[in-house]
VMD Tcl script that draws the C-alpha trace (Angstrom):
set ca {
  {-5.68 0.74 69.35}
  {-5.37 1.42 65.89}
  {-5.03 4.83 64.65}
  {-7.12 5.86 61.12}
  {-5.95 9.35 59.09}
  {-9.03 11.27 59.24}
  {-9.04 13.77 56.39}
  {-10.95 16.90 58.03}
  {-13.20 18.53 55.37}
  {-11.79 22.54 55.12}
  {-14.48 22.69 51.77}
  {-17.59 21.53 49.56}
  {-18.01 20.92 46.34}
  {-21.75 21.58 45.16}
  {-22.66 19.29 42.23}
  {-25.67 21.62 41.24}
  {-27.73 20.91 38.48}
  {-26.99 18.20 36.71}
  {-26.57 18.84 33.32}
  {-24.16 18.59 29.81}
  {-21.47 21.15 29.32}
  {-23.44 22.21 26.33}
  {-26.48 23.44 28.97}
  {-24.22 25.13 31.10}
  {-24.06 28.28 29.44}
  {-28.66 28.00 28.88}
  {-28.99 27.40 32.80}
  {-26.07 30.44 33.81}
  {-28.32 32.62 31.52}
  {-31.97 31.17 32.46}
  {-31.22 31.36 36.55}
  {-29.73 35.03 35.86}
  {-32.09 36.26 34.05}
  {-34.89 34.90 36.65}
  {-32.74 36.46 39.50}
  {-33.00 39.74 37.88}
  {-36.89 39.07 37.41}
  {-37.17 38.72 40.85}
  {-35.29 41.23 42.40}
  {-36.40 44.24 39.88}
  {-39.93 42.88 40.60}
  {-40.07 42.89 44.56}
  {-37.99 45.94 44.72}
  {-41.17 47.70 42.00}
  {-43.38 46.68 44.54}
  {-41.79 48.33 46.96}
  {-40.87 51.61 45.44}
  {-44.77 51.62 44.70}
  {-46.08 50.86 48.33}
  {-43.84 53.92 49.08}
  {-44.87 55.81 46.50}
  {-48.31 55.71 46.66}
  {-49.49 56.45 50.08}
  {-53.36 54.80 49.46}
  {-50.54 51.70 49.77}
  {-49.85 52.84 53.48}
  {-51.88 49.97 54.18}
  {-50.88 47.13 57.14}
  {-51.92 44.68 54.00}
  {-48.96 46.59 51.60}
  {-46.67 47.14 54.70}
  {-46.23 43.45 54.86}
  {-46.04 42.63 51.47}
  {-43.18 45.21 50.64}
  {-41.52 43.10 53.41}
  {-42.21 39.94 51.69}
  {-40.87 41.29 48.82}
  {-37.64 42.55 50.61}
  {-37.89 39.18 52.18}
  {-38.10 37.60 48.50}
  {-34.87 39.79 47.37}
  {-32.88 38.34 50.01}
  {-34.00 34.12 50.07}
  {-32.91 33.92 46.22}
  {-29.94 36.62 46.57}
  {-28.44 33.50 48.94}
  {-28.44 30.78 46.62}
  {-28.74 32.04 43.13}
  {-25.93 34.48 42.69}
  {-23.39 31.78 43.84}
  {-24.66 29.24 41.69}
  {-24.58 31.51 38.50}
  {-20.91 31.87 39.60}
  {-20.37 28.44 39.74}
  {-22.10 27.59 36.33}
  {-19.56 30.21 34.70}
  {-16.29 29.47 36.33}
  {-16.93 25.80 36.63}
  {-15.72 26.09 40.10}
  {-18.04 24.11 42.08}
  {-15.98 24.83 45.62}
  {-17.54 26.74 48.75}
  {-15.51 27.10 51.53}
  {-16.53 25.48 55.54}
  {-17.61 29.19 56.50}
  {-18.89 29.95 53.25}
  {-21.13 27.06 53.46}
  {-22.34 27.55 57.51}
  {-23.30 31.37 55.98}
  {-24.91 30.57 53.01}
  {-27.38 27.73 55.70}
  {-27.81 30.70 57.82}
  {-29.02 33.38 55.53}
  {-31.39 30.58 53.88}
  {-32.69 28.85 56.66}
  {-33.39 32.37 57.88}
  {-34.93 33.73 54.90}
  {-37.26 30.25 54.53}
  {-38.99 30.63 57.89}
  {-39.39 34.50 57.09}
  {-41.07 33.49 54.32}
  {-43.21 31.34 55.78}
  {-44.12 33.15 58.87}
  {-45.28 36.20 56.95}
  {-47.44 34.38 54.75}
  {-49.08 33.43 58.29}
  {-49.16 37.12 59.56}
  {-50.18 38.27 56.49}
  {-53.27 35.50 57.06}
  {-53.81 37.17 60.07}
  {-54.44 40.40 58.65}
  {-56.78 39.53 55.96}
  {-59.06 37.40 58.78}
  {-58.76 40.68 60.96}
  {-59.89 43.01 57.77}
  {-62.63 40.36 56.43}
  {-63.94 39.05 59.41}
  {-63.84 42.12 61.92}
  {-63.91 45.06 59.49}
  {-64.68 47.58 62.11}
  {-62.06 46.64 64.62}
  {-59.25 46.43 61.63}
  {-57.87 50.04 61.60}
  {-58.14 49.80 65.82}
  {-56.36 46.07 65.48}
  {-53.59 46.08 62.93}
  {-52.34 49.48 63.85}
  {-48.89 50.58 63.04}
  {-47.38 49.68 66.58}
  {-48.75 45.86 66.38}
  {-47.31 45.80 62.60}
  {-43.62 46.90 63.63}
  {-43.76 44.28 66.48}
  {-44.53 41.28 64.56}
  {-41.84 42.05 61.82}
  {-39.60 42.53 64.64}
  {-40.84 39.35 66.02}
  {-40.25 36.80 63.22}
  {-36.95 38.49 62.60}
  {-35.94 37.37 66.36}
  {-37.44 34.06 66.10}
  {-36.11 33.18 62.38}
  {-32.73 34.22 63.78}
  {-32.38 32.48 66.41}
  {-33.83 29.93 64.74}
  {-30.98 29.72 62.07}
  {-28.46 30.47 64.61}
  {-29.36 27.26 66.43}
  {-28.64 24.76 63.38}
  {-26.00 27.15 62.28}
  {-24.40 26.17 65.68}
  {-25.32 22.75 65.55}
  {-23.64 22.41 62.41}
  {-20.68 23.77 62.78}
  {-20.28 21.58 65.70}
  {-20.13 18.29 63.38}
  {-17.49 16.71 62.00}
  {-16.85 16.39 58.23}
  {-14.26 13.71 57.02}
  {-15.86 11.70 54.97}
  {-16.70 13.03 51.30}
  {-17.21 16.62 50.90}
  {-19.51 16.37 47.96}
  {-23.18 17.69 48.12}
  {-25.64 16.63 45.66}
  {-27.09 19.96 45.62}
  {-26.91 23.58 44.21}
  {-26.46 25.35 47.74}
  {-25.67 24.18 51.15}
  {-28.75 23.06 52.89}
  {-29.41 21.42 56.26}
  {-30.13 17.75 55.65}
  {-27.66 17.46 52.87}
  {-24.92 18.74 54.82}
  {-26.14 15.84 57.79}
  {-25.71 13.09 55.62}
  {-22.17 13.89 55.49}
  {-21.31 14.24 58.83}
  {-19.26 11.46 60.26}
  {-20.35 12.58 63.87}
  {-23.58 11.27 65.68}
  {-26.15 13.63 64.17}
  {-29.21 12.20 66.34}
  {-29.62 15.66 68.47}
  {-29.32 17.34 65.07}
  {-32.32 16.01 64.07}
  {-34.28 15.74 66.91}
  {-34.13 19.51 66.68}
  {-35.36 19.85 63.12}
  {-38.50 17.89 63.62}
  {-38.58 19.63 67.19}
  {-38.30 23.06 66.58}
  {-38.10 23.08 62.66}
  {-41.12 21.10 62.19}
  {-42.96 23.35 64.65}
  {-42.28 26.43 62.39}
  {-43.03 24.74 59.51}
  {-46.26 23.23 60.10}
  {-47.57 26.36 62.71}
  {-47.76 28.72 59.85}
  {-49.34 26.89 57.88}
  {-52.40 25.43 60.06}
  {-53.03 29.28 61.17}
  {-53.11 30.21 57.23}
  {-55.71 27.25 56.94}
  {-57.74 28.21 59.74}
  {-57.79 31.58 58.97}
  {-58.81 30.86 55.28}
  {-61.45 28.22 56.69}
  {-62.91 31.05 58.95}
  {-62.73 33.82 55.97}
  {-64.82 31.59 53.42}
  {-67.80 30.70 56.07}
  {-67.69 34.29 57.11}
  {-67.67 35.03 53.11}
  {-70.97 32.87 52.13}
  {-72.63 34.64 54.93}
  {-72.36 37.75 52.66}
  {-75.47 38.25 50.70}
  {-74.46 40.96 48.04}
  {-72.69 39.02 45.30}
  {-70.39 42.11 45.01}
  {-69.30 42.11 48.42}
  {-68.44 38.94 48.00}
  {-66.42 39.38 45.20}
  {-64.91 42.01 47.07}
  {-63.72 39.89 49.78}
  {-62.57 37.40 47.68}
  {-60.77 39.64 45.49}
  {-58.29 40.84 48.62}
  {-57.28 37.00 49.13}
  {-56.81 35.77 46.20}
  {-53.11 37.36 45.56}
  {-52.15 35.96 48.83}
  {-53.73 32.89 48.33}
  {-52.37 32.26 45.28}
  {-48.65 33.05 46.65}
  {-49.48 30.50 49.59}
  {-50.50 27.97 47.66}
  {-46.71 28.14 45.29}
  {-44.77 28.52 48.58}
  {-46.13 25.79 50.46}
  {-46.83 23.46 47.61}
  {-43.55 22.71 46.52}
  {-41.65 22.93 49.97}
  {-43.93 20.24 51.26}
  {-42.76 18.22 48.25}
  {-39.46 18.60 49.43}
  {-39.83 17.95 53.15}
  {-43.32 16.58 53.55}
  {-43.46 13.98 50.70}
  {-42.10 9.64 51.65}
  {-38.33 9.47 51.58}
  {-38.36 6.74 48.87}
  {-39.66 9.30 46.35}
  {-36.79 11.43 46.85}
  {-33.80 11.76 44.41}
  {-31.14 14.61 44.18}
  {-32.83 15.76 40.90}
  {-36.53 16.11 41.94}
  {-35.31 17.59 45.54}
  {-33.43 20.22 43.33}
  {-36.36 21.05 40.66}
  {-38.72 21.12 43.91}
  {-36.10 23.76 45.60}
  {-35.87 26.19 43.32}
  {-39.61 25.74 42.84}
  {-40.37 27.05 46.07}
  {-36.82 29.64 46.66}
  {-36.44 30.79 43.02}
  {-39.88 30.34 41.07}
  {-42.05 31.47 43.82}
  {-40.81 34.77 44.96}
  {-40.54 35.60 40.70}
  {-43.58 35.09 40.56}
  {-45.02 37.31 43.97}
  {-44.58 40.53 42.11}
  {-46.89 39.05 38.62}
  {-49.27 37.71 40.68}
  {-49.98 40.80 43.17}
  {-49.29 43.16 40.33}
  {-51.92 41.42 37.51}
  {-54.46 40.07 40.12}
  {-54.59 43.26 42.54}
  {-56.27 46.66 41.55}
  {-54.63 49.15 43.90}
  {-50.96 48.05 42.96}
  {-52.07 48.17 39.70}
  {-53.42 51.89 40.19}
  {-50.55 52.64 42.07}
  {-48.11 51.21 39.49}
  {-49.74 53.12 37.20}
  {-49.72 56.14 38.65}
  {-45.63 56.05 39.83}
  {-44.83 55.48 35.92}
  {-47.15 58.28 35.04}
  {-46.01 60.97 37.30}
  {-42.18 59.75 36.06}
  {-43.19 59.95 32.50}
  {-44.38 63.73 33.42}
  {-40.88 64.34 34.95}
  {-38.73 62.92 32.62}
  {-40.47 65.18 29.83}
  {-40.58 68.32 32.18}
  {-36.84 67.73 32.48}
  {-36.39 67.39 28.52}
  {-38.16 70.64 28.09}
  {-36.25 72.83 30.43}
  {-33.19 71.20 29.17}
}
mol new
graphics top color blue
foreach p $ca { graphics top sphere $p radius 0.5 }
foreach p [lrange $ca 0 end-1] q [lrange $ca 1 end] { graphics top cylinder $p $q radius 0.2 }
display resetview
């Protein structure tokens, strides 16, 4: 039997974004700059929530998680490609590559499981108002964060695995700006059939869980809201959704036109624009939208910046 030289792939070379040398520099500064947006924003939010204790809410207990949460997902992608826009090198190494899958496919389903718990809470506060302080108690909180960190990790662990298990020695080029699952199977000469089995299996069954539960909790908030009769308890109601709502509806929109939309519409450029739609655009925009649209961070903001304005001047005088 003949014997073939099988080159075994030690590396990756991420294309990125494509674009003209002359754009280079524009995106390096653009992705930066929205890097810095996010993390100063979700990390405001949090210093707020703890700040403020009228924030020591289950409602702003999960959201400074999602913002942590948001920190994290685009602190695994962005920061490397910056670095490779600058340096022009475009290399990651095999390990580099398994971690980088990890931490996102981790940080993806975090995402996306909060949203759902977060549902959860706004049903439990809307629909059973009396029960809510009894319900979403402090005990109940700390055990769902602790359970989606379990799940999501073992979760990622399993296709981290998985992957590593494949072999690579065909071309080592992947038509995107970070190592993600499906590109990474495409260039696998090994049979890759389990592989995905498990991502419909198990993947698809985190993806699409969260998401009915948002929609039946949001189905079951609106009837229970036109059953309101006060127009201003309405708007009340309404007005503690409508952040999360609005985050929901950025998350999910553009991951489902990445994973959810006919393979014949997909090209390496609109799979890109749709990723960092939903792991660079969205969490940047978390902090605006529960910032502008919600009245107690608002408050709260306010009231941190005041009370450091009154410090910082206190400290000028005595100096």
């Amino acid at each position: 039997m003949e014997k073939r030289n099988l080159t075994v792939v030690r590396e990756f070379v991420l294309l990125g974004l494509p674009s003209s040398a002359e754009q280079q520099h524009l995106l390096s500064v653009l992705f930066l700059c929205m890097y810095l947006a996010t993390t100063l924003g979700n990390m405001l939010i949090i210093v707020t929530i703890g700040f403020d204790s009228r924030l020591h809410s289950p409602m702003y207990f999960f959201l400074s998680n999602l913002a942590f949460i948001d920190i994290c997902f685009t602190s695994t992608t962005v920061p490397q490609m910056v670095v490779n826009i600058l340096t022009g090198t475009k290399t990651i190494s095999f390990t580099g590559c398994l971690s980088q899958l990890f931490f996102f496919v981790t940080f993806v389903n975090m995402d996306s499981l909060l949203l759902c718990v977060m549902a959860y809470d706004r049903y439990v506060a809307i629909c059973h108002p009396l029960h809510y302080t009894a319900t979403m108690n402090l005990c109940l909180c700390v055990q769902l964060m602790a359970g989606l960190w379990l799940v999501t990790y073992l979760h990622a662990l399993l296709h981290t695995v998985l992957t590593a298990r494949l072999s690579f020695c065909a071309s080592n080029i992947i038509h995107h700006f970070f190592c993600d699952l499906n590109p990474l199977l495409q260039l696998s000469c090994s049979d890759v059939s389990f592989n995905v089995m498990i991502i419909f299996a198990v993947g698809g069954l985190l993806a699409i869980t969260p998401l009915v539960c948002i929609l039946i909790s949001y189905g079951i908030i609106f009837s229970t809201v036109l059953k309101i009769t006060s127009t201003q308890g309405k708007q009340r109601a309404v007005s503690t959704c409508s952040c999360h709502l609005s985050v929901v509806v950025v998350f999910y929109g553009t991951a489902i036109a990445v994973y959810f939309s006919p393979s014949s519409s997909h090209t390496p450029e609109s799979d890109n624009v749709s990723t960092i739609m939903y792991s660079v655009v969205a969490p940047m925009l978390n902090p605006f939208i529960y910032t502008i649209r919600n009245r107690d961070m608002k408050r709260g903001l306010q009231k941190m910046l005041f009370k450091c304005t009154v410090f910082q001047r206190n400290n000028d005088l005595s100096d």
